[in-house]
C-alpha positions, 0 to 999 in steps of 0.5 A: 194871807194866801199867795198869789193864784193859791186858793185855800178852799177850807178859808172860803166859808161864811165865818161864826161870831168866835170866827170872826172875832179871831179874824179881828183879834189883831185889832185888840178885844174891844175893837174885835167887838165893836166890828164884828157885833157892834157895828154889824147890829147898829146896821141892821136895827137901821134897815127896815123890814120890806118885800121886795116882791110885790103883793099884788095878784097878777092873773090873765083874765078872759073876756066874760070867763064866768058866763063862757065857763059856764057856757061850755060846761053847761052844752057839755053836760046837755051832750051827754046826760040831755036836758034838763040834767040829772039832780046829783049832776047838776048839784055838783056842777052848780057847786063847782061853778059857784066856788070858782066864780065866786073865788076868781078862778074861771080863768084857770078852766079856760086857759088849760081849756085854750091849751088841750083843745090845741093838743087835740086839734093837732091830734094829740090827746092829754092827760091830767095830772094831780087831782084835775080828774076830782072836778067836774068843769074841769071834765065838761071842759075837756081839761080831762077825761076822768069823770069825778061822779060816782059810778053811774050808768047813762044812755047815749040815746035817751039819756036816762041816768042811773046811779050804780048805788047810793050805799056810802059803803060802795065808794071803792066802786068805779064805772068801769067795773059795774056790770053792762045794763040795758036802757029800760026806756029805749033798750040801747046799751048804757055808757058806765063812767065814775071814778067818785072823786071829791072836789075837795080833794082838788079845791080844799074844804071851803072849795076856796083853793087855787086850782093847781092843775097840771097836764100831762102833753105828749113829748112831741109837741111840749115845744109847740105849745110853750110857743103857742102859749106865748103866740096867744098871750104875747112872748113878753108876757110868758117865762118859764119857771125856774127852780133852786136845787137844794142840799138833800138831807143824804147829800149833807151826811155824805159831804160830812163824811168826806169833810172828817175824812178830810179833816179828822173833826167830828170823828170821835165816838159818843153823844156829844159828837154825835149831836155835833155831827147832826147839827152840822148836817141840819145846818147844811141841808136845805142850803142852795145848790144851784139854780135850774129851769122847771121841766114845764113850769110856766108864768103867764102875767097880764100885758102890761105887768111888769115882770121885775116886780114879781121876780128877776129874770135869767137866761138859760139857753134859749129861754127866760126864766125867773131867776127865784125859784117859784114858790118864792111868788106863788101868792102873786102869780099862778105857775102853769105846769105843762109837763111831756109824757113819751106815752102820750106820743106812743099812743098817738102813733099808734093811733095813726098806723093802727087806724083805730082811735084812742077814744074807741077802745073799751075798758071792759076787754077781759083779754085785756085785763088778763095781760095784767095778770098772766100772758096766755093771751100773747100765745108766750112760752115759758122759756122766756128769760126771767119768767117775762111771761108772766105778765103781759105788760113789758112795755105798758108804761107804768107796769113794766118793772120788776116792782110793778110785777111784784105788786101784780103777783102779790095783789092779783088783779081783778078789775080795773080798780084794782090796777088803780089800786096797784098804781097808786101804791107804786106811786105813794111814800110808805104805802106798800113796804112795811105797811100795805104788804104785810096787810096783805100777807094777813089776808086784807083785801085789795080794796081795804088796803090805804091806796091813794088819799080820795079814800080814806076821806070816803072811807070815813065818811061811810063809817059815820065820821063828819065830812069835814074831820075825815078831810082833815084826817085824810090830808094828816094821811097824805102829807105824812104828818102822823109820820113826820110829825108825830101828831095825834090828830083825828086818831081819837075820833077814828077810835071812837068810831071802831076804825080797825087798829091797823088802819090807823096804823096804816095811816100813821105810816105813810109819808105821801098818798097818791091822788085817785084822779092822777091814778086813773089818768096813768092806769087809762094810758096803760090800758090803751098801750096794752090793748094795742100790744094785745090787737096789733103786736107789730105796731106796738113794738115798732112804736115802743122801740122807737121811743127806747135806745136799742143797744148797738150790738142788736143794730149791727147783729140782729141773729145775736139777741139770745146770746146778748141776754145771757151774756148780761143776765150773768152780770145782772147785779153789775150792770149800771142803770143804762145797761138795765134799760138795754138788757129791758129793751132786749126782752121787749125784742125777744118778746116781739119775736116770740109772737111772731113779729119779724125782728128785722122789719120791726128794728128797721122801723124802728130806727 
């Protein structure tokens, strides 16, 4: 027995059956059995098996939500394509609303719906997460702005349609990219969208999955619409969701490490221990860690459902949480994912002292283009450290790392796909290193290169394989089962079909595969960004800064920048993760005063 106020941590653990029986052993052999195995299985064939959650499904309805989705998207689709709609537009749009009517679903369309039309009605814009961009409700309802059809021209005026091509082949391209048309019918300038993004990709292959849409709102008002969420459907009726955190596969072999150095156990040489040591580390990873609040997940019950019978709730700091993680209820109740993005604020304010609106800027602005790939079009010079100048891109969300630069040298981009391209393969798990990067060292293109997950099903699909075998071999892909698994599903069929080697090879290399809808909504955001950077150079830095933390030694001496870069680019290799992100905003400083920004005022601002 331990003294009073002694606590022997290495006793406090749950004990093995030959742990126990020693425990017990007092008590003579028999009755060490009869205790600690008998007994304890008696117990157990007593219980019944039993969830205590419950089973049923508890979804927030709206009132005739068919008709209403169908309503709205419908006056949206007149808005822009004109009545009657043009038959590949109104095939996909007849497709989508019958598989979400007939599955029960329209109440997801209108809830995110209710959501972004209060974002935009306080002037905020949003961005889609996920695979939201692959539906086309979910764009007629203004859930996003991406445009899932395949690249197509339509007139703003007469509203003449025009697809870009309908060779399978052409998938890879967008409508940002075609080339400017002419209306044969009132000569105005056509409008260009499409991104070609499958409903599969969002909906599954009998269009019969539960929506899992997320968005993206701007930081400033995440706060404001939890609340508004909770105005609108009742405070009793909306929690946040809460997380388990896990012991990562890593965080077991280093508490393994620290327990033989502790110990001495476990330390010896040879195939026997060695079995030992990763039975020991399987057995602890995946083990609860601790219990947290996910950053924007949110449960929304019917009124009068009783939240105790879907989960028990806990208190973090000024919310309700569910105290089980939430994939412990997913089949009861839909979590909401209502996620902060600073780039989103960013753009708002820019929008606010630039004057010029968001949904104004074109995507066809070579000028823009080229900061991705050089900065000639800044007016920098080639003493800036480091070789920044480069590119054009310090401070554009999502372009503005050494790896991002290195993705931009290597792949050379061209057009605007070719930044999606490049975003999803910074964004995938065994996309780019030792796969797509020694591809590209051999001369594969750009776009022949496994990107994000849309086409390797398009891809197939154009190479004559079954739509419903390329969307099986396309999720294989994504979620790294030939990798993790080992499996061989689908590599027959692509081999029959004369897929190159090293695209299969491709394939059996990657762990996760970037959805093309959420590579379009962050590529669109980046886009924006530099073409405030490009046009109103003083803004953009004000803004970005704003939104970083400017090191002390520039707010007190604004005259020693030069010397702070040198000083910490000596010791570049020693620096922590915070004094990188300084030495970064440092350069975006630097970068300010050689285009001529007034550092002062722009610091000053700034604060």
């Amino acid at each position: 027995r331990e003294p009073r106020g002694v606590c022997d941590t290495r006793r406090r653990h749950i004990r093995s059956t030959e742990e126990l029986l020693e425990e017990f052993s007092f008590l003579g052999s028999d009755r060490a059995k009869e205790i600690v195995i008998a007994n304890p299985n008696r117990i157990a064939e007593e219980c019944k098996d039993f969830n205590p959650l419950s089973d049923k499904k508890y979804r927030i309805h709206f009132p005739n939500e068919d008709e209403e989705l169908e309503k709205i998207c419908l006056n949206s689709a007149w808005e822009q394509y004109g009545d009657p709609l043009p038959d590949m537009v109104e095939k996909r749009l007849r497709k989508e609303l019958d598989s979400i009517r007939s599955n029960g679903y329209s109440s997801f369309y209108l809830l995110w719906k209710l959501l972004t039309d209060k974002s935009k009605e306080w002037g905020y814009a949003v961005s889609s997460r996920g695979s939201v961009g692959a539906s086309l409700v979910a764009y007629f309802c203004g859930i996003t702005d991406i445009n899932p059809l395949a690249a197509h021209y339509y007139c703003p005026k007469c509203h003449r349609y025009e697809a870009f091509s309908d060779r399978p082949e052409d998938y890879w391209i967008t409508g940002y990219d075609i080339p400017d048309r002419e209306c044969p019918v009132c000569k105005t300038l056509m409008n260009k969208d499409g991104f070609n993004n499958p409903f599969e990709i969002l909906a599954g292959l009998k269009a019969d999955k539960e929506p899992d849409i997320d968005l993206n709102f701007a930081e400033d008002i995440q706060e404001d619409i939890f609340r508004y969420l909770g105005e609108y459907f009742g405070e009793e009726n909306v929690f946040r969701a809460g997380v388990i955190s896990t012991v990562s596969d890593e965080m077991a072999a280093f508490r393994l490490l620290e327990y033989v150095e502790k110990t001495g156990e476990l330390s010896g040489m040879g195939p026997v221990e060695d079995k030992r040591r990763e039975e020991a580390i399987r057995k602890v990873s995946g083990t609860k860690r601790g219990m947290g609040m996910h950053p924007g997940g949110v449960i929304v019950v019917p009124k009068g459902a009783d939240i105790s019978e879907i989960t028990p709730l806990q208190y973090l700091k000024k919310y309700t949480v569910s105290h089980l993680g939430y994939h412990a209820f997913d089949d009861c109740v839909a979590k909401y994912d209502i996620l902060g993005h600073y780039a989103l604020s960013e753009l708002h304010e820019l929008e606010k002292r630039t004057g010029v609106r968001q949904s104004e800027i074109p995507f066809s602005d070579e000028k823009v283009l080229s900061l991705f790939q050089n900065a000639r079009a800044l007016g920098l010079k080639d003493r800036m450290p480091n070789g920044l100048s480069r590119f054009g891109t310090l401070g554009v969300n999502g372009f503005d790392s050494q790896f991002a630069w290195g993705l931009l040298a290597t792949l050379e981009v061209e057009c605007f796909s070719d930044l999606m391209r490049i975003s999803a393969l910074s964004h995938g798990t065994g996309c780019w290193f030792e796969n797509a990067d020694e591809l590209s060292e051999k001369g594969k293109a750009l776009r022949e290169l496994i990107s994000y997950r849309d086409d390797i099903m398009l891809f197939l699909e154009s190479r004559g394989m079954d739509h419903d075998n390329a969307f099986k071999i396309m999720e294989c892909v994504r979620k790294g089962r030939y990798q993790r698994r080992g499996i061989t599903d689908g590599i027959d069929l692509m081999q029959k079909l004369g897929i190159p080697e090293w695209y299969i090879d491709s394939c059996k290399k990657i762990l996760y595969l970037f959805p093309k809808a959420h590579t379009v909504s962050y590529v669109k955001m980046a886009w924006k960004l530099a073409y405030y950077k490009l046009y109103y150079p003083e803004e953009f830095y004000t803004v970005v800064l704003r939104h970083k933390r400017v090191p002390g030694e520039i707010l007190k001496n604004r005259d020693s920048l030069d010397e702070q870069i040198r000083r910490m680019e000596e010791f570049r290799y020693e620096l922590s993760f915070s004094e990188r992100e300084d030495l970064w905003t440092m350069y975006l400083i630097a970068e300010a005063g050689e285009r001529g920004c007034d550092i002062r005022a722009v610091l000053a601002d700034a604060e």
